[in-house]
C-alpha positions in Angstrom: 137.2 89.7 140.9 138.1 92.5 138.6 137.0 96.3 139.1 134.8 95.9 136.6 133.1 92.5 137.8 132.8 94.6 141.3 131.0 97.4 139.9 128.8 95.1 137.5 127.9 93.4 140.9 127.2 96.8 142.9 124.3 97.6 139.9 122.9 95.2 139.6 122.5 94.9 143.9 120.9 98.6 142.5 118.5 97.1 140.2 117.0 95.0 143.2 116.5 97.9 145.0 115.1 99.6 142.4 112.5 97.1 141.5 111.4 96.6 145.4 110.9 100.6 145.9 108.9 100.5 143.1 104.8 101.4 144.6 102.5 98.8 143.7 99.2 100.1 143.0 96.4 99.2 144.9 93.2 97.5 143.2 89.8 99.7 143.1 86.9 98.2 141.8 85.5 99.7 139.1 88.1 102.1 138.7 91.4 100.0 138.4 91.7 98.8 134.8 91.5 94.4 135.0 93.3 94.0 131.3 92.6 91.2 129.6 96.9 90.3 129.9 100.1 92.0 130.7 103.2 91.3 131.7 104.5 89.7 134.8 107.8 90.4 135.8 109.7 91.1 138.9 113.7 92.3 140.1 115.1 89.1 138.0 113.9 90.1 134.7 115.3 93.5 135.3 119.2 92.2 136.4 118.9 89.8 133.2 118.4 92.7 131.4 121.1 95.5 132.5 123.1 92.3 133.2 122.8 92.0 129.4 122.8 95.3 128.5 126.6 95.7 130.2 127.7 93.1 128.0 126.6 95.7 125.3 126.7 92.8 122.6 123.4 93.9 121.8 122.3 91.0 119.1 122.0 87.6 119.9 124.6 85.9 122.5 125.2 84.1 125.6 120.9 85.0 126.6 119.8 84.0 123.6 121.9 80.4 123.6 120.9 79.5 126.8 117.4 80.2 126.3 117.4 78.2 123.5 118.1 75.3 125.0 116.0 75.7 128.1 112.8 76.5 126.2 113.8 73.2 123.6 114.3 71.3 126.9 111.5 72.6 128.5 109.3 71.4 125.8 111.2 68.3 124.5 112.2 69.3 121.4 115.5 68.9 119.7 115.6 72.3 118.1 114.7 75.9 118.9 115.6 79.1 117.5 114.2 82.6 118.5 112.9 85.5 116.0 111.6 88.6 116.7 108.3 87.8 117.1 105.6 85.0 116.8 104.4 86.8 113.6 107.9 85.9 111.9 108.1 82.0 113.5 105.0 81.6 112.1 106.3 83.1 108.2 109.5 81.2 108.5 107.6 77.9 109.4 106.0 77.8 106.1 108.7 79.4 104.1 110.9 77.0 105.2 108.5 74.3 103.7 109.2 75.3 100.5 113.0 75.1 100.9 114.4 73.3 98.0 116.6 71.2 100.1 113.8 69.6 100.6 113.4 68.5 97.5 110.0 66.7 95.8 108.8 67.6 99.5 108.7 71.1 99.0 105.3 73.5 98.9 105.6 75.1 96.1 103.1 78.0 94.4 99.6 77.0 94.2 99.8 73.9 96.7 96.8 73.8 99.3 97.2 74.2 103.0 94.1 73.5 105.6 93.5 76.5 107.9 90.5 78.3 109.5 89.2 81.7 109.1 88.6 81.4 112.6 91.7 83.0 114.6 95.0 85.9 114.0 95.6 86.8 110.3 99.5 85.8 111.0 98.4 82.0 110.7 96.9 82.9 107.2 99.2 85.3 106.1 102.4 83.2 106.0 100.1 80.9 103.3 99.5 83.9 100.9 102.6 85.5 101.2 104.2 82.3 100.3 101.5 82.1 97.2 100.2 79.1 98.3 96.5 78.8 98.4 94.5 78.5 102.0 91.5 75.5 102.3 89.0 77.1 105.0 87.3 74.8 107.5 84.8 75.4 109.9 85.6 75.1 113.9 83.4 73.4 116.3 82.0 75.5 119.1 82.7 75.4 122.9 86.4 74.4 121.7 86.6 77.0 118.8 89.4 74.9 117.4 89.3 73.2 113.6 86.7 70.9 113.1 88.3 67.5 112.3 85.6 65.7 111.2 86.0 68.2 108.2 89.2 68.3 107.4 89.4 65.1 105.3 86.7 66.4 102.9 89.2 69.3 102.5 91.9 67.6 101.5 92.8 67.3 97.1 95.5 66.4 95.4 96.7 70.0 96.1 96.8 69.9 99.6 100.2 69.2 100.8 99.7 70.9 104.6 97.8 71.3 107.5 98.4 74.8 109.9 96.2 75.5 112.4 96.1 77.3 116.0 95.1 76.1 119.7 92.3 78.3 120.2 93.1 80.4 123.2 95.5 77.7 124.1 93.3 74.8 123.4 94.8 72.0 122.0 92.9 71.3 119.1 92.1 67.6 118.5 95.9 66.4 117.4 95.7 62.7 117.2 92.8 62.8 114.4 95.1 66.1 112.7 98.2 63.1 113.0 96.0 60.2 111.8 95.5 62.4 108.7 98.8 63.8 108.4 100.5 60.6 108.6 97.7 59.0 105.5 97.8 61.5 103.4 101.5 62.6 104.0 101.1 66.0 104.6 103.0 68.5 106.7 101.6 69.6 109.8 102.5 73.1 111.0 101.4 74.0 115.2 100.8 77.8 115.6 101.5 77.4 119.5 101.7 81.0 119.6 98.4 80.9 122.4 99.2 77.5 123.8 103.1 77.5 125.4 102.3 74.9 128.5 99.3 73.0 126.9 98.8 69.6 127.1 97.5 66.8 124.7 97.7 63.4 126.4 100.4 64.7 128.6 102.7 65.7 125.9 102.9 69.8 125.6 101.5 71.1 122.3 103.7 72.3 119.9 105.7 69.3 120.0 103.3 67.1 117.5 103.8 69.0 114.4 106.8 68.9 111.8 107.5 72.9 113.0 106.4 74.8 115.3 106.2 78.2 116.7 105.6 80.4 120.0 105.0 84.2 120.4 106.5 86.1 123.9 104.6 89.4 122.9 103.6 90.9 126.2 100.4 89.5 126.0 101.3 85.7 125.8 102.2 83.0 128.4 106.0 84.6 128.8 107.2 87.6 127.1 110.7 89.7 125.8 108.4 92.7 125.1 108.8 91.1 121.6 109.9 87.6 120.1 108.9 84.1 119.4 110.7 81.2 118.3 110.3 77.9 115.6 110.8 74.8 117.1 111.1 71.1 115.2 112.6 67.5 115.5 114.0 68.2 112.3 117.8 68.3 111.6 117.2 69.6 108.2 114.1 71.7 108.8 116.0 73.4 111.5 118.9 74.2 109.3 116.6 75.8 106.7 114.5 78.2 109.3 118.0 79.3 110.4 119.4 80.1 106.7 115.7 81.9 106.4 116.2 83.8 109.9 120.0 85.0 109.0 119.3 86.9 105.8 119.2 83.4 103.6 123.0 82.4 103.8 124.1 78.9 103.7 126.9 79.5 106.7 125.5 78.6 110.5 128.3 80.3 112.3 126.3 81.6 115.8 127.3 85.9 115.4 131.1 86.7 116.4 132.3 82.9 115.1 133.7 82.1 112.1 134.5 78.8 110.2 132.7 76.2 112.1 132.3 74.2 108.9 136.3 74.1 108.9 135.9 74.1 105.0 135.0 78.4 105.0 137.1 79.0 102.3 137.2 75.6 100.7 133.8 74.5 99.3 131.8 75.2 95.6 128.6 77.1 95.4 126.6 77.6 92.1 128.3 79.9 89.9 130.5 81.5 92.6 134.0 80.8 92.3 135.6 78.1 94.4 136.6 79.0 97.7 134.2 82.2 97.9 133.8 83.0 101.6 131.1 80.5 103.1 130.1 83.6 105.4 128.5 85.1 102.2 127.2 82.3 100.3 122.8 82.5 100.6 120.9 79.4 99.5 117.7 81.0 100.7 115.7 84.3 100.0 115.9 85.0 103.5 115.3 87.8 106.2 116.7 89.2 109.0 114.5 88.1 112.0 116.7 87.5 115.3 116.6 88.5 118.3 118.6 91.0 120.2 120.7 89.1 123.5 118.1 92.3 126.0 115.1 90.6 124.8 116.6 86.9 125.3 117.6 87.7 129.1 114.4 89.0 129.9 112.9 85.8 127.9 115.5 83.6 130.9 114.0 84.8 133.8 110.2 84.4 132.1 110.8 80.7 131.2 111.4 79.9 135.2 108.0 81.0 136.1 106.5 79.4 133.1 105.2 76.6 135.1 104.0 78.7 137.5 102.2 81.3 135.3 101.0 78.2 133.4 99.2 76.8 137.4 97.7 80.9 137.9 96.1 80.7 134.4 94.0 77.2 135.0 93.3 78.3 138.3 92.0 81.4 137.0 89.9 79.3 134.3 88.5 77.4 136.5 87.3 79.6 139.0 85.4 81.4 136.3 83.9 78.5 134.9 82.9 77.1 138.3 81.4 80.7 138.6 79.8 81.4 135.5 78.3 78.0 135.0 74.9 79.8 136.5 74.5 81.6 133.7 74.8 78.7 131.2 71.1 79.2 130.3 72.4 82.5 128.2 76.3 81.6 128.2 78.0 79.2 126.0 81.5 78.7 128.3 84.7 76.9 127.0 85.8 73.2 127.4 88.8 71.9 127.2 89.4 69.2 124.5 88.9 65.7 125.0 92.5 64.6 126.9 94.3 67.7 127.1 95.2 70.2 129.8 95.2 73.9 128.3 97.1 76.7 129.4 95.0 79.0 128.6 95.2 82.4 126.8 91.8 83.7 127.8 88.3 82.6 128.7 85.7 82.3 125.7 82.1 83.0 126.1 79.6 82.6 123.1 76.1 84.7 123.5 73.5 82.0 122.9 71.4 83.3 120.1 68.0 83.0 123.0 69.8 85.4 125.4 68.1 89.0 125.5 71.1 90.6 125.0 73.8 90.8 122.6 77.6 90.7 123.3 77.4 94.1 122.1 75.3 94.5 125.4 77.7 92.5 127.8 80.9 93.9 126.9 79.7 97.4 127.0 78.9 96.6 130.4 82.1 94.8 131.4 84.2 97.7 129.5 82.3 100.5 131.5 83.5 98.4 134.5 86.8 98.9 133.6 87.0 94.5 132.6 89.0 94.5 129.1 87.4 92.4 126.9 88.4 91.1 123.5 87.1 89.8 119.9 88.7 86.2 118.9 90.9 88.1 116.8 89.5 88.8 113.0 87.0 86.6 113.6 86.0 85.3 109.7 89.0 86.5 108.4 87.2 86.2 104.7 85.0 88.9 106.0 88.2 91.3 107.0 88.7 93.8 104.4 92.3 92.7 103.4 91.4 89.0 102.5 88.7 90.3 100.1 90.1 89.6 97.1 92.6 86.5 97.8 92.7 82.8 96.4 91.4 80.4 98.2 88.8 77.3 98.7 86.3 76.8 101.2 84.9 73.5 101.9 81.5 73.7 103.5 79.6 76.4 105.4 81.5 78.8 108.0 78.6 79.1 110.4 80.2 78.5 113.4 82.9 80.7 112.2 80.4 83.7 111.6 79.1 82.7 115.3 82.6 83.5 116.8 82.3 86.6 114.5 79.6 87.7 116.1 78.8 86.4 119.3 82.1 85.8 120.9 84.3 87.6 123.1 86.6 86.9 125.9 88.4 87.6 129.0 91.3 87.4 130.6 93.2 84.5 133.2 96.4 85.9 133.1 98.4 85.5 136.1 98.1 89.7 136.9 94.3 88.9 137.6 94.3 88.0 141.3 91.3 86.6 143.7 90.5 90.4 144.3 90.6 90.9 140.8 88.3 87.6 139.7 86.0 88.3 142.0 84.8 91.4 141.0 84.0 90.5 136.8 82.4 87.1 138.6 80.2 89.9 140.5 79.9 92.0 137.2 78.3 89.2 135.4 75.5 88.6 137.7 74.7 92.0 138.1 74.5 92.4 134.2 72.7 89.7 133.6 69.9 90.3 136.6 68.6 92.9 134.9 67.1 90.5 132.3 
């Protein structure tokens, strides 16, 4: 062992230390904040990162490699790359749909692609930005996903995708989104961003669609403080996110390799002259959207305790809805989809329209009690101030949409909400609600 590898040892026996000196702050109801989610980390997370850090190779490396692979193999999925953030899987999923290496395939301006208005503008706003045109559908209550049985009266000669959400991490109901996929030959696009661990007849979500994408914001299932990653079965779609991620070019050298092609100064592209330096050639209008290797240790450690985090969140849900259930007379609570096994993001609760309060009422309560509550996101998105004006169809009524709007919030199951914690917004609820 070098000097070096001696010391590197000694901190990081330091960053152990540190983390287990650290005072962990002791719940008070009513007082202690329960958030809605948060991160979840302990000593491990911390020695990937100043393990990483003392590499000081800063973008993407050996952390980001391995990870990688062990979320692609985690999932059972050929390919996985990792971008800064769910926001940007989700804009290189669609922009890589209209690659023209894929030919007669590709979306190009003013093709159709089914959504909701119903979730996070970052599923929409891929769409637009790409100047394709979004199809609205309604979602179904209680599951708050796309409505299936409406997305066939959606579908024209225009539509050439389908890119939805799991609600909350909800699958939404995938063989019916497949059996129209596969008869209309569309794409189908999984925003997985809310869903990493869900289930649909034993086979984890975001492995049914051409691409797909996952968000490790500090609020989702694992986090890297920020990050995501696009994910596909695809040889060439994986290829094209990649040229997208790296700044367009057409090389896929991994940073500090050249010449993997064995041809770098040997091929012909467009006008450039022969033998131009592969390293430089761009076949795409890309970005630069990776990850640095800090984020990708810290994203390591996460992915071990994924199945963990995953068991904390259902038991959480659970508990809740076992507990809540009394209150169904005023309460519409969530169900899981017909044959799948959600990891879910939060717990959804719909004000019937008979109750003698309004969510405005509940939440004030909750939020007073120091419970963190949350909208589903922008709610109608057509009714946001920044989707006033765009192009678009919409195919039926949005009722159950302006519902959600209106009458929906929810609450946390992340794994930092503990029996203690549970407990007390179970107790919260019935004391709310026994006034009336």
């Amino acid at each position: 062992m070098t000097r070096q590898e001696k010391i590197r040892k000694e901190i990081l026996k330091q960053v152990v230390k540190f983390h287990k000196a650290e005072q962990k702050q002791k719940f008070v109801a009513g007082k202690t904040n329960v958030s809605y989610a948060g991160r979840i980390y302990d000593e491990k997370e911390l020695v990937n990162l100043v393990d990483s850090s003392l590499d000081f190779w800063l973008t993407a490396g050996r952390f980001a490699k391995k990870l990688e692979k062990d979320l692609a193999s985690f999932l059972g999925v050929k390919y996985s790359l990792l971008v800064n953030s769910g926001s940007s899987a989700n804009l290189l999923a669609i922009s890589a749909l209209t690659s023209p290496f894929l030919k007669d395939k590709r979306l190009k301006p003013g093709d159709e692609v089914i959504t909701t208005a119903c979730g996070f503008p970052t599923t929409l706003n891929p769409i637009l930005q790409n100047n394709l045109v979004p199809v609205f559908v309604d979602v179904e209550l209680g599951t708050y996903n796309i409505d299936p049985k409406k997305i066939e009266k959606a579908i024209s000669k225009k539509t050439k995708a389908i890119f939805i959400a799991h609600t909350l991490g909800n699958p939404a109901q995938i063989d019916r989104i497949m059996g129209l996929v596969k008869k209309y030959k569309l794409w189908f696009i999984e925003d997985n961003c809310d869903a990493l661990g869900s289930k649909y007849k034993d086979k984890y979500t975001g492995t049914f669609g051409h691409i797909s994408t996952c968000s490790f914001y500090p609020a989702h299932h694992i986090t890297m403080g920020e990050g995501g990653a696009v994910l596909t079965n695809n040889a060439l779609l994986n290829r094209i996110v990649l040229s997208l991620r790296d700044w367009g070019r057409d090389c896929w050298c991994e940073p500090g390799h050249d010449d993997t092609c064995c041809a770098r100064f040997d091929q012909k592209f467009g006008d450039l002259p022969h033998g131009y330096d592969h390293k430089y050639v761009y076949s795409h209008i890309g970005y630069n959207l990776k990850v640095t290797d800090m984020q990708a240790a810290i994203g390591c450690a996460q992915l071990k305790k994924l199945k963990s985090f995953i068991r904390t969140r259902q038991d959480n849900f659970k508990y809740l809805h076992e507990n809540l259930s009394e209150h169904k007379k005023w309460l519409l609570l969530p169900e899981p989809t017909k044959n799948s096994k959600p990891s879910w993001f939060g717990f959804p609760i719909l004000v019937k329209e008979s109750a003698p309060f309004k969510r405005s009422d509940i939440i004030g309560y909750l939020e007073k009690n120091k419970i963190a509550t949350r909208m589903l996101f922008g709610g109608n998105l057509l009714r946001q101030p920044a989707y006033s004006d765009i192009k678009c169809r919409v195919v039926g009524k949005l009722d159950n949409t302006d519902r959600v709007m209106n009458d929906l919030f929810w609450i946390g199951v992340y794994p930092g909400i503990d029996k203690q914690k549970i407990k007390f917004i179970i107790s919260k609820f019935k004391e709310f609600i026994s006034e009336f």
